[in-house]
KEKE-859061 format. One record per residue: residue number from 0; x, y, z of N, C-alpha, C, O in turn. Coordinates in steps of 0.02 Angstrom, whole numbers, plus 32768, in hexadecimal, padded with zeros to 4 digits. Layout:
# residues N
pos=NUM	n_x=X	n_y=Y	n_z=Z	ca_x=X	ca_y=Y	ca_z=Z	c_x=X	c_y=Y	c_z=Z	o_x=X	o_y=Y	o_z=Z
...
END
This chain:
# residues 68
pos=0	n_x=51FD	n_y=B0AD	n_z=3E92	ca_x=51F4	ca_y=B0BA	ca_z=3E4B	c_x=5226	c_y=B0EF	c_z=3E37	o_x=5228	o_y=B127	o_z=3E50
pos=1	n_x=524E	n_y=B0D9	n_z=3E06	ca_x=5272	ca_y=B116	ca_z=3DD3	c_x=5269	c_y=B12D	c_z=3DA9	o_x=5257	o_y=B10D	o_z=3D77
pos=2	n_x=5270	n_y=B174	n_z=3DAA	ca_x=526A	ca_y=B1A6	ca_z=3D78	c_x=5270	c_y=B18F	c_z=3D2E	o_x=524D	o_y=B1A7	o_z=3D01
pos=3	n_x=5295	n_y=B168	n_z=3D26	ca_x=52CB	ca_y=B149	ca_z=3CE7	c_x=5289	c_y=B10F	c_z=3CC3	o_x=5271	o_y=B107	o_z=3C8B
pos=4	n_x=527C	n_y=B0ED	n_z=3D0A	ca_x=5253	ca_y=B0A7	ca_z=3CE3	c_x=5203	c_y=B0D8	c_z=3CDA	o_x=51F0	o_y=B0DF	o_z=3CA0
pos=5	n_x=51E6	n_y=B0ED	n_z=3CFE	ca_x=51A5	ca_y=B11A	ca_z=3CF0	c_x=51B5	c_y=B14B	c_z=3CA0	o_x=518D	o_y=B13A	o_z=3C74
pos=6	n_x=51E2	n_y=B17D	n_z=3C89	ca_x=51FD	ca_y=B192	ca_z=3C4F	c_x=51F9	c_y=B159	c_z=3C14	o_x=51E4	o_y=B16A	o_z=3BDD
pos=7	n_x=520A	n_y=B120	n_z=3C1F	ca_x=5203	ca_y=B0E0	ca_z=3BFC	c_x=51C3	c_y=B0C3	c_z=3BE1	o_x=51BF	o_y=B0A0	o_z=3BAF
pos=8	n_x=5189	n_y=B0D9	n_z=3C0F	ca_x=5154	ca_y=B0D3	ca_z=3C08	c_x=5135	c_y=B0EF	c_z=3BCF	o_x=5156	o_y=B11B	o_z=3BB3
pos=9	n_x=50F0	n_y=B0E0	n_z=3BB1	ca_x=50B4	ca_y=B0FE	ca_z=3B90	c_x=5094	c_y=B122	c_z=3BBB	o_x=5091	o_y=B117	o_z=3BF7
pos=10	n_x=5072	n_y=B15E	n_z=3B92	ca_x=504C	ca_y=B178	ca_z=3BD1	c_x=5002	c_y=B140	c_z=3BDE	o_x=4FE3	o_y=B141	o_z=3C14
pos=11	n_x=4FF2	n_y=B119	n_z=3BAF	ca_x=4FB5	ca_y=B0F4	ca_z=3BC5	c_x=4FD9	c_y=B0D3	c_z=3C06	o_x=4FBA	o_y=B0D1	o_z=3C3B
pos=12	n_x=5004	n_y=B0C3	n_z=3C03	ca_x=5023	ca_y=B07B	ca_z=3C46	c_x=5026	c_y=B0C2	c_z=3C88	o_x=5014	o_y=B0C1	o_z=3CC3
pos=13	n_x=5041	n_y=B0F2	n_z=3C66	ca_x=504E	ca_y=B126	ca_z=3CB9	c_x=5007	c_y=B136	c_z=3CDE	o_x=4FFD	o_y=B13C	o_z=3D1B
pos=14	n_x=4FD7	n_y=B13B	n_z=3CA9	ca_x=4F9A	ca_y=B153	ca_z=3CBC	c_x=4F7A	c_y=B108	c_z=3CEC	o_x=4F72	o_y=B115	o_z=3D27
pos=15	n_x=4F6E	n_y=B0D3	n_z=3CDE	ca_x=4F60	ca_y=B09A	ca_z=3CF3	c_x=4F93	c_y=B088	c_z=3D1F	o_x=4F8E	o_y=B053	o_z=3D3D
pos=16	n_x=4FCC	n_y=B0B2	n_z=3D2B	ca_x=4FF0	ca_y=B089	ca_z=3D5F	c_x=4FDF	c_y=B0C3	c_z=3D9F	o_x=4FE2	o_y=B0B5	o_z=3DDB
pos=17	n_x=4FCC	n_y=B106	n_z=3D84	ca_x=4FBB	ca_y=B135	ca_z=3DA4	c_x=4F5F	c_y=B127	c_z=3DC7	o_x=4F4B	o_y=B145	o_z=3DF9
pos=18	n_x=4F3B	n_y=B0FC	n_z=3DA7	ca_x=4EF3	ca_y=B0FE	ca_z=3DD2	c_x=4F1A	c_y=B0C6	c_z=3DFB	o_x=4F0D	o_y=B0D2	o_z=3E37
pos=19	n_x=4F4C	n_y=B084	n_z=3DF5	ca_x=4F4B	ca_y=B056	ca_z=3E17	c_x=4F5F	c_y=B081	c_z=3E74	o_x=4F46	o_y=B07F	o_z=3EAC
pos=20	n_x=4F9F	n_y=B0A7	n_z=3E50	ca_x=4FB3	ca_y=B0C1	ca_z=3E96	c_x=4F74	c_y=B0ED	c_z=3EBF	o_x=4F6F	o_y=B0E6	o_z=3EFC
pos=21	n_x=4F4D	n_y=B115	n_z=3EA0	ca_x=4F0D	ca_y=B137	ca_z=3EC3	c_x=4EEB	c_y=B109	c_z=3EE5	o_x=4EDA	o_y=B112	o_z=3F20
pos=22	n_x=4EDC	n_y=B0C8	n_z=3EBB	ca_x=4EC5	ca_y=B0A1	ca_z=3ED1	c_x=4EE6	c_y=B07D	c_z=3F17	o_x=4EC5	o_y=B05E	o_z=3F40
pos=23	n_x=4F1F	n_y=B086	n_z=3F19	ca_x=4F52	ca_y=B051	ca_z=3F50	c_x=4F33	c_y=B09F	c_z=3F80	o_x=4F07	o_y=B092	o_z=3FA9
pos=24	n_x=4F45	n_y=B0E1	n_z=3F7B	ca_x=4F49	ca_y=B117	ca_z=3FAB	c_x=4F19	c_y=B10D	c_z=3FDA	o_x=4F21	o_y=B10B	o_z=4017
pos=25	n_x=4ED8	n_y=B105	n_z=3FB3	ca_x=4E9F	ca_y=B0F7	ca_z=3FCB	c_x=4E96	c_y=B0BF	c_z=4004	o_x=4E8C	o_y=B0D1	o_z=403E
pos=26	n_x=4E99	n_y=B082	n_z=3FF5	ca_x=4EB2	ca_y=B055	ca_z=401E	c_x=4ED1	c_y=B05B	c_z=405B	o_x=4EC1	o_y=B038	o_z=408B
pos=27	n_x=4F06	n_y=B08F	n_z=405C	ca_x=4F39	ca_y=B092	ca_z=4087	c_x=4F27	c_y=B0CA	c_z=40B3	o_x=4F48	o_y=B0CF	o_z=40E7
pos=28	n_x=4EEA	n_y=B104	n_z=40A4	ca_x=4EE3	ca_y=B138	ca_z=40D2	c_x=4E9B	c_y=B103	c_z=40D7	o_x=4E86	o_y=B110	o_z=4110
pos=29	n_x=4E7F	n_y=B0E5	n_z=40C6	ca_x=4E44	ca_y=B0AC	ca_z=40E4	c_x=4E69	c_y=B08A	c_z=413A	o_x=4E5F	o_y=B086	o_z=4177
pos=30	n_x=4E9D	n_y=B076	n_z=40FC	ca_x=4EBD	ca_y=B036	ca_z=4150	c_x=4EDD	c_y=B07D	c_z=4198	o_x=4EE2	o_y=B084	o_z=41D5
pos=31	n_x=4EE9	n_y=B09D	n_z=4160	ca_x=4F04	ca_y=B0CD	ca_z=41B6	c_x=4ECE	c_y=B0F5	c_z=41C3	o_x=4EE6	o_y=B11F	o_z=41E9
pos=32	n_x=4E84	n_y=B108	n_z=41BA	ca_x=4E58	ca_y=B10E	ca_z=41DD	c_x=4E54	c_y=B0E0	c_z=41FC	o_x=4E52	o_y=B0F1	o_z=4237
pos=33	n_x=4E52	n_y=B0A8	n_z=41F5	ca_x=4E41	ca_y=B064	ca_z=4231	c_x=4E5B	c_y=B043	c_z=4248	o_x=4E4D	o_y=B00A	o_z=4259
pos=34	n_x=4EA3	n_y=B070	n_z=4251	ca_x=4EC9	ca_y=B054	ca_z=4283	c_x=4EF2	c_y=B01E	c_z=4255	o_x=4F2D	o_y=B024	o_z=4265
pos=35	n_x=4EEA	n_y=AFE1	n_z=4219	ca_x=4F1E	ca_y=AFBC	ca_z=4218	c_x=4F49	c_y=AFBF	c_z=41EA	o_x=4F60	o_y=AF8B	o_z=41D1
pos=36	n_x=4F5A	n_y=AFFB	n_z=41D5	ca_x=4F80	ca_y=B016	ca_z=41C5	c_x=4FD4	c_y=AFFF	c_z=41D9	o_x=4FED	o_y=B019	o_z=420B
pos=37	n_x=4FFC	n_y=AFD0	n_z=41B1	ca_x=5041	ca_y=AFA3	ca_z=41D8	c_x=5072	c_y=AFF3	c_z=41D4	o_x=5086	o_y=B01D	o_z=41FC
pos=38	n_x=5076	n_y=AFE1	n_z=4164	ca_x=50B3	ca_y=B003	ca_z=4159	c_x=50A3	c_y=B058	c_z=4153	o_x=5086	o_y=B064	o_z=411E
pos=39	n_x=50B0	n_y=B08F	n_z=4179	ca_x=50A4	ca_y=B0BB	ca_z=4165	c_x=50BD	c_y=B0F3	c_z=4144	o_x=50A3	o_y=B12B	o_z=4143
pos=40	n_x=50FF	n_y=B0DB	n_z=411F	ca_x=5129	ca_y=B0ED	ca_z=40FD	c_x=5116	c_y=B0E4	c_z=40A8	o_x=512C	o_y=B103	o_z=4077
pos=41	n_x=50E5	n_y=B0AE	n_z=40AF	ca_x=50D6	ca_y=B0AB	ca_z=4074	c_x=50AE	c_y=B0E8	c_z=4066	o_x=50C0	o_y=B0FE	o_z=4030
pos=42	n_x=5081	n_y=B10C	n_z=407E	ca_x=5050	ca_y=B13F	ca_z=406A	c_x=506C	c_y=B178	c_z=404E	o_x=504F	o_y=B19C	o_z=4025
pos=43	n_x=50AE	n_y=B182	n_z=4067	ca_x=50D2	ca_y=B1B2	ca_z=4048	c_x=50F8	c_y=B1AE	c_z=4002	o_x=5101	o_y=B1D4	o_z=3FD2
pos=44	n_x=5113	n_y=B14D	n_z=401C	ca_x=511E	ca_y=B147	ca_z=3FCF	c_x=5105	c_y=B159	c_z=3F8C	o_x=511C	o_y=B173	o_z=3F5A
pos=45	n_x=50B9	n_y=B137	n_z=3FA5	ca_x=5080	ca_y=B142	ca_z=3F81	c_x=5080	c_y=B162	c_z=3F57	o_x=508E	o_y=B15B	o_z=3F1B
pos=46	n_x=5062	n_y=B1AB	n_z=3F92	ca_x=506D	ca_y=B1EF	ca_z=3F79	c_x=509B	c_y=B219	c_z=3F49	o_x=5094	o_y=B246	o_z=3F1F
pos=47	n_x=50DA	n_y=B1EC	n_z=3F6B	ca_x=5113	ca_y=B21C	ca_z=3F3A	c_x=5112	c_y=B1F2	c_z=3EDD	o_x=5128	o_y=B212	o_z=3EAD
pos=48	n_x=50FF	n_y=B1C1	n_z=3ED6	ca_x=5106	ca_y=B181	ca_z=3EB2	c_x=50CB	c_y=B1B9	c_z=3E9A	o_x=50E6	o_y=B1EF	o_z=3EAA
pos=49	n_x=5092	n_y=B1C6	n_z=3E81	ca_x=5068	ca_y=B1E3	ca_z=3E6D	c_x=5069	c_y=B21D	c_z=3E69	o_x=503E	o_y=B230	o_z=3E41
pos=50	n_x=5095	n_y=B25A	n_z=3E8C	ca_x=50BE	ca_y=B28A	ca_z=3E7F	c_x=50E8	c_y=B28A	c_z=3E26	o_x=50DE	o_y=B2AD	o_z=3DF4
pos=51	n_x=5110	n_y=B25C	n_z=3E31	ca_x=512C	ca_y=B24B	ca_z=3E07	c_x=511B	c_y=B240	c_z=3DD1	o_x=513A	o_y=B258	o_z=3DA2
pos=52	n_x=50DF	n_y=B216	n_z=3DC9	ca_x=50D3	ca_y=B1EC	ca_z=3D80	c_x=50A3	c_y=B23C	c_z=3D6A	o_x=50A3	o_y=B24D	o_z=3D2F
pos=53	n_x=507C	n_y=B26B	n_z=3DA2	ca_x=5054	ca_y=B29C	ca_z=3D8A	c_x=508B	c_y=B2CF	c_z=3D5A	o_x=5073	o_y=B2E7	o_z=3D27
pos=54	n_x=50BC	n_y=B2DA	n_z=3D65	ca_x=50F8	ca_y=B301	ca_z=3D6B	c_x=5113	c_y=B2F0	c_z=3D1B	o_x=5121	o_y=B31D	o_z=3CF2
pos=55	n_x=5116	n_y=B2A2	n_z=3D0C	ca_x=5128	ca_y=B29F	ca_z=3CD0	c_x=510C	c_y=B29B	c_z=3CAB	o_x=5125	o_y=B298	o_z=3C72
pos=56	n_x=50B4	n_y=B297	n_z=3CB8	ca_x=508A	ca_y=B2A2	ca_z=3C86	c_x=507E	c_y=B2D9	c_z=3C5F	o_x=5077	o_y=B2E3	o_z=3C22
pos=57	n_x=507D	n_y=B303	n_z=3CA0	ca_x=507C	ca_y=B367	ca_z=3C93	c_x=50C2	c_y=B380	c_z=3C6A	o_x=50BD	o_y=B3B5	o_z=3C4A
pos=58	n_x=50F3	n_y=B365	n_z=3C6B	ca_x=512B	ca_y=B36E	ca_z=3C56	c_x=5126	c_y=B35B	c_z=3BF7	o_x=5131	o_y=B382	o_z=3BC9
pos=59	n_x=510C	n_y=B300	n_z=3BEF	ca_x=50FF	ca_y=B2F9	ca_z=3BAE	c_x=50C6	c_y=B332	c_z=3BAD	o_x=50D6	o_y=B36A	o_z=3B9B
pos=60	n_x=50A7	n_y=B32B	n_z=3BB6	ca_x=5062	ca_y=B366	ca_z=3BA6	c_x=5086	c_y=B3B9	c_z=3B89	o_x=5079	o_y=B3D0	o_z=3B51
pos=61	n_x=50AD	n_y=B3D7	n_z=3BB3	ca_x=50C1	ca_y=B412	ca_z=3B97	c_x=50E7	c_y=B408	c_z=3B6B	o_x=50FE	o_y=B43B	o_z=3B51
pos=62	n_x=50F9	n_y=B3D7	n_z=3B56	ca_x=5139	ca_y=B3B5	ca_z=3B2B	c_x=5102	c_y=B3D5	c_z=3AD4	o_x=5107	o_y=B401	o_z=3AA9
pos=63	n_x=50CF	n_y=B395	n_z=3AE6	ca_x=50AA	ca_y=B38F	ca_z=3AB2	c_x=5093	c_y=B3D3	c_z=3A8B	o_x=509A	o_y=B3E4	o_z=3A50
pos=64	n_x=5070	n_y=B3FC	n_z=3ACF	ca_x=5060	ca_y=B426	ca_z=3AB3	c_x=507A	c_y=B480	c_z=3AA9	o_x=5089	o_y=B4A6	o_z=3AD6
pos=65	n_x=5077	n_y=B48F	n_z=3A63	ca_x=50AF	ca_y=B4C6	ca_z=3A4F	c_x=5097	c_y=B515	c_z=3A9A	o_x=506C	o_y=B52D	o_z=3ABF
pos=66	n_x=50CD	n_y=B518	n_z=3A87	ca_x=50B3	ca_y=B562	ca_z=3AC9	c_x=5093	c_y=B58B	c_z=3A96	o_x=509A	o_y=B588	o_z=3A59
pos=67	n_x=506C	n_y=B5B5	n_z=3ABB	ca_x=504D	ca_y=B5E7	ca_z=3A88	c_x=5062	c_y=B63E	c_z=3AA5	o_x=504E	o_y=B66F	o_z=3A84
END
C-alpha cells in the first residue's frame, strides 16, 4: 500500500479499510498461535499498512482542527 493511493482516499474508506486490516491482524496472530501460519512477512506488513492509514488519519485530524 502507498502513501499516495491511501491520501486519495475518504476518511470513511481509510477507516473501513483500517477495521478490514485489524481484522486480517487478527487472523494472522490466530494462525501463528497454531502453528499454520505460511507467510510471515505478512504480519508485519499488516502492521506497518495500519501504521500508516492511523498516521494519515491523525494527520487529516490535526489538519481539521485549529490549534488553540
Amino acid at each position: 500500500m502507498k502513501t499516495e493511493d491511501v491520501r486519495a482516499k475518504s476518511d470513511d474508506e481509510i477507516k473501513e479499510q483500517l477495521l478490514d486490516l485489524h481484522k486480517e491482524a487478527f487472523n494472522l496472530r490466530f494462525q501463528a498461535a497454531s502453528g499454520q501460519l505460511e507467510n510471515t512477512a505478512r504480519v508485519r506488513a499488516v502492521r506497518r499498512d495500519i501504521g500508516r492509514l492511523k498516521t494519515i488519519l491523525n494527520e487529516r485530524h490535526r489538519e481539521a482542527v485549529p490549534a488553540s
